[in-house]
N, C-alpha and C positions, 0 to 999 in steps of 0.2 A: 514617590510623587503620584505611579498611580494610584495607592491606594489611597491618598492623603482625596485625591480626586473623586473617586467613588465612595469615601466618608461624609464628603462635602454633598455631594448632591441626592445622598442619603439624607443626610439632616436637611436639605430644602425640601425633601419630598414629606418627610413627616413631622414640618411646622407646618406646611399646607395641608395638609391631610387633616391636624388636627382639628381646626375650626370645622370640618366637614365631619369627624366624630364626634365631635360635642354636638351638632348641628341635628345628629341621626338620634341623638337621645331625646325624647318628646318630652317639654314641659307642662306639667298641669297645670291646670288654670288656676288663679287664686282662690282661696277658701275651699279647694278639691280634698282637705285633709280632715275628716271629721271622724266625730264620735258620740253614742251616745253616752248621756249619763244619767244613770238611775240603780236600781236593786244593791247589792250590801254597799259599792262605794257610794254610795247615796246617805246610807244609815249608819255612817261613822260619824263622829264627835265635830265640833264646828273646826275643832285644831285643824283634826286629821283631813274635812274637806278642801280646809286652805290651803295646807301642803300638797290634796292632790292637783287642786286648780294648778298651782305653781310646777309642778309636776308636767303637768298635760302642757301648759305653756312651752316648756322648757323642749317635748316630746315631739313638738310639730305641729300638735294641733291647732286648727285652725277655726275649727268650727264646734262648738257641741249643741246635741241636740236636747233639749230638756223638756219634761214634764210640768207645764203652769197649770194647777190644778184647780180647776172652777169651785167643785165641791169641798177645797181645804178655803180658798180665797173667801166665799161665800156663804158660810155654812144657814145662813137665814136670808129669807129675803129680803127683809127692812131692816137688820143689823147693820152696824160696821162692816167694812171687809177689812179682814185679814191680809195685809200685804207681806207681811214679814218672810215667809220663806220663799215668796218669790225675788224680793228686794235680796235676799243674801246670795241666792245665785245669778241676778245682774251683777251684781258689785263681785266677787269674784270672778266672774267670766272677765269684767273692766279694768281688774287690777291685772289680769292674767294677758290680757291684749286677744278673748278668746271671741269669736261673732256668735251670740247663741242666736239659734232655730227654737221658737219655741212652741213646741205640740199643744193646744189648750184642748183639755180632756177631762174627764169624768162630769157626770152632772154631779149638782147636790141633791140631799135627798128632797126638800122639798119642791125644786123643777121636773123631779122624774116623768118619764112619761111610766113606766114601772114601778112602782113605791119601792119593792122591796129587791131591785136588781141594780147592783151598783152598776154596772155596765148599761143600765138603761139607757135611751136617749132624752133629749128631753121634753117633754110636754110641748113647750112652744120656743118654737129656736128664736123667736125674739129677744128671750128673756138670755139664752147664749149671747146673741150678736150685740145687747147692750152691756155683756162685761167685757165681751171682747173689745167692743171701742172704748170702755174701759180702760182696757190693760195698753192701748194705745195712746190714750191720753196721758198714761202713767210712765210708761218706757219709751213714747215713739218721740221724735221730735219735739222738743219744748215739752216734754213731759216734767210732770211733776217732780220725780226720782228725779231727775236730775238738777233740778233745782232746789231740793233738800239735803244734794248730796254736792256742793261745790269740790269737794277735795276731790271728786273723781273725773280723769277723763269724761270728758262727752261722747259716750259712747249710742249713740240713740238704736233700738231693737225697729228693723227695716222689714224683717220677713216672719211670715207669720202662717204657720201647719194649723189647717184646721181640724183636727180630731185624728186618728190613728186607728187604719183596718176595720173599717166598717161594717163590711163584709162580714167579722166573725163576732158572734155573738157575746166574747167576752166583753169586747168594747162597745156593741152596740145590740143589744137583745132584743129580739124579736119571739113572739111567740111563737110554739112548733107549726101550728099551723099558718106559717103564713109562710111564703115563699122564699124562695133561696135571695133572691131579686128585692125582696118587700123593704129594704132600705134604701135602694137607692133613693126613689122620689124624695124622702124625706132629706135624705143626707143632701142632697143637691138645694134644696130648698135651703137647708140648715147653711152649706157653704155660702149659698147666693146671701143670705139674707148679712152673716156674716163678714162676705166682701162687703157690703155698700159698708157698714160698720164702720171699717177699718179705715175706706178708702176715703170717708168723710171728715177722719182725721188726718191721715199721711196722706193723699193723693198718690204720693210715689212707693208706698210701700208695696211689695209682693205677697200676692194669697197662694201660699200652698195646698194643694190637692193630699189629702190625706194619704198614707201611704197605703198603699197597695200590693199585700201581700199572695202567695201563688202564681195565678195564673193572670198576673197584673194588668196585662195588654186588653186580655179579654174582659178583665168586667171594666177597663178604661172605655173600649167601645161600646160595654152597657150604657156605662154612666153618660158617654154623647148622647145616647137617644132617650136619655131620663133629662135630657134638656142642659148639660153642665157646660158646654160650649162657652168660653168667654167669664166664668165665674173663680177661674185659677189663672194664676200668672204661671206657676211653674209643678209641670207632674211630677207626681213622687211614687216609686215602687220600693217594696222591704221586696228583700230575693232571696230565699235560702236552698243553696245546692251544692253538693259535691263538689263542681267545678266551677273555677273560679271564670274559665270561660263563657260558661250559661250564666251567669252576671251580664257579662256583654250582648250573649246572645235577646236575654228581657230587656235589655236597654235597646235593644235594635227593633223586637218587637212592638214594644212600646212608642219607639220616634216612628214606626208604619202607620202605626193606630193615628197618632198626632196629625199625620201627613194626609191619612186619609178625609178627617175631618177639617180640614185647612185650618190648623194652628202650628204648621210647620217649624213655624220658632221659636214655640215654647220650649223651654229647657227643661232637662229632666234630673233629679236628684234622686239618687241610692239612697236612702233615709234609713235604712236596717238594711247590712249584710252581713254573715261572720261564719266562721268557720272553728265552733266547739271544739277545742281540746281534752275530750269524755272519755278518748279510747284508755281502757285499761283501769278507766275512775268510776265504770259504772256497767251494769250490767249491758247484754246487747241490743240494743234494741230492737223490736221487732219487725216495724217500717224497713221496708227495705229502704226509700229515698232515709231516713237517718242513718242507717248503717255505712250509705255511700258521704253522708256530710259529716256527720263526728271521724275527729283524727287527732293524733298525738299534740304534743306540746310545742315539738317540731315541726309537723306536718301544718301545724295551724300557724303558726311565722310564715313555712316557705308558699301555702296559698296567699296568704294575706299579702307575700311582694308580687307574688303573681300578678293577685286581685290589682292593686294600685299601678302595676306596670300597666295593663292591659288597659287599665282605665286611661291612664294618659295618655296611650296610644289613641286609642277609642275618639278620647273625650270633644275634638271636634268635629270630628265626621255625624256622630251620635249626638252633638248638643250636653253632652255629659256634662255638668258645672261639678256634682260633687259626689262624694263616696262617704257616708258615714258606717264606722265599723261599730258594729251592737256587742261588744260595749264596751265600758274604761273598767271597772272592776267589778270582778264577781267573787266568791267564796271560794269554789272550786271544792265545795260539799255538796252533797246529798245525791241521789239516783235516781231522782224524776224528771228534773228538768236541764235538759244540756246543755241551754241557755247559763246555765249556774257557771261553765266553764268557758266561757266564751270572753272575760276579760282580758284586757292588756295586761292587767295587774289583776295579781291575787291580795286580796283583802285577809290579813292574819291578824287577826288584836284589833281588829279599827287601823291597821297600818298597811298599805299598801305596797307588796311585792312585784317588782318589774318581772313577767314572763318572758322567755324568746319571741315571743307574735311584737311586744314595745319595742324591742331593740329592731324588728324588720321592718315596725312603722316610723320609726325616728329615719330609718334609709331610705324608705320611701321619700317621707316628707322633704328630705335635704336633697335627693335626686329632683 
């Protein structure tokens, strides 16, 4: 009897306990689960992208982030535009229930402010901010797309990244001589001009802050004194380090910078982080910060549940909304770029193989 007794109030003690363990495990916020998509699972067959949409679906994802390419959509200035590759990754994202983010980037050659530098900017960011409300008239509410597409959910695109790492000269070139700095003004103009764009079609949509890669906080505080106060609903930093902790730590950095310039509750989104799986696939690098970020096949799963635990923990204190991992597939060839190894999925044939890093984000994602 007495043990039948001290059985008994064993089990009352841990059906109460329970609700107070589930209670300790932190939930992300919705759409916290993202990814980008672009480079080889990008360049596979229309089949193989609709499998991997259906894929990513099935995976967790929640969010992906995409390239709408000014210079493919545009390529003349009084032509037709080209909708078609944008329209096929709407509609898969719609069929898949995925929310794209979508980066709008490159100029065409005839807006450059550089003739012969794809990464130029462009001449006159007018000529950006009217394809941008563009591409709002076409995906945002009561857009066109979706009134030529009845068979699809109504899925209407809400947020919208204005360009990607401005900062470095691939995406936006500046000549040598001109300053480390000599972007900013432009870029802020270039956002500015591009929120009223957007805002004059959706009201309610969000302008994303291009992402901001390295030392993100610090040129966040340039960009305030290049006037950018009030022309982004929501900051966005790319982070790439070793530790999956100094993630959290640029995320704290950055909500300081926020706080300082009184935009305290803007929310901040990871937009690129990841943790290349190169060790052993390629020579060593010479950068010491690479040596400490590239890791195993394994090593890159057990950061990435790190990464997303941490974030959830994080994610209210910090304002955190979301975490995109860079990226859904890559080849997992060649010895220059380690970015090459950094997919969920290995790309073989045009057919995408699940790595250990997908099976850690499907645990994430369900946690």
């Amino acid at each position: 009897m007495k043990r039948l007794a001290v059985l008994s109030v064993l089990a009352v003690m841990l059906i109460a306990a329970a609700p107070a363990a589930n209670a300790a495990v932190p939930r992300a916020p919705k759409l916290f689960h993202g990814v980008m998509w672009d480079r080889a699972a990008a360049g596979t067959s229309l089949e193989a992208m609709d499998e991997q949409w259906a894929l990513m679906g099935r995976s967790g994802v929640e969010t992906a982030r995409v390239v709408f390419s000014w210079a493919h959509a545009q390529p003349t200035p009084s032509g037709p535009l080209d909708w078609s590759a944008i329209d096929e990754q709407v509609e898969r994202a719609t069929l898949s229930r995925i929310r794209l983010l979508p980066v709008v980037l490159y100029t065409p050659g005839w807006a450059r402010k550089y003739a012969e530098r794809a990464g130029s900017p462009p001449e006159r960011p007018a000529d950006f901010a009217w394809f941008v409300g563009l591409l709002v008239e076409r995906y945002g509410p009561g857009g066109t797309f979706w009134d030529e597409r009845p068979e699809l959910a109504r899925r209407p695109l809400r947020e919208w990244q204005i360009w990607n790492e401005p900062h470095l000269g691939f995406y936006w070139y500046r000549p040598p001589d001109d300053g480390a700095d000599a972007w900013m003004g432009p870029y802020t103009d270039l956002l500015g001009q591009a929120r009223r764009a957007i805002k004059a079609v959706d009201p309610g949509a969000k302008v994303v802050l291009a992402g901001l890669a390295d030392a993100s906080w610090r040129l966040l505080a340039k960009l305030y004194h290049h006037g950018v106060r009030g022309k982004f609903d929501v900051a966005a930093i790319n982070i790439f380090t070793g530790r999956p902790g100094f993630v959290m730590t640029a995320t704290r950095l950055t909500r300081h910078v926020l706080r300082r310039f009184h935009e305290r509750r803007k929310p901040i989104w990871i937009t690129e982080t990841t943790f290349p799986a190169a060790k052993g696939e390629v020579p060593r690098p010479d950068p010491e910060w690479q040596r400490r970020w590239y890791t195993t096949e394994s090593g890159m799963a057990r950061r990435l549940t790190e990464l997303y635990s941490l974030g959830a923990k994080n994610a209210r204190r910090l304002g955190l909304q979301r975490i995109y991992w860079y990226t859904w597939g890559t080849s997992y060839k060649g010895a220059d770029d380690l970015f090459d190894y950094s997919g969920l999925v290995r790309i073989v044939d045009g057919e995408a193989k699940p790595q250990p890093a997908l099976r850690a984000f499907k645990r994430a994602a369900r946690r």
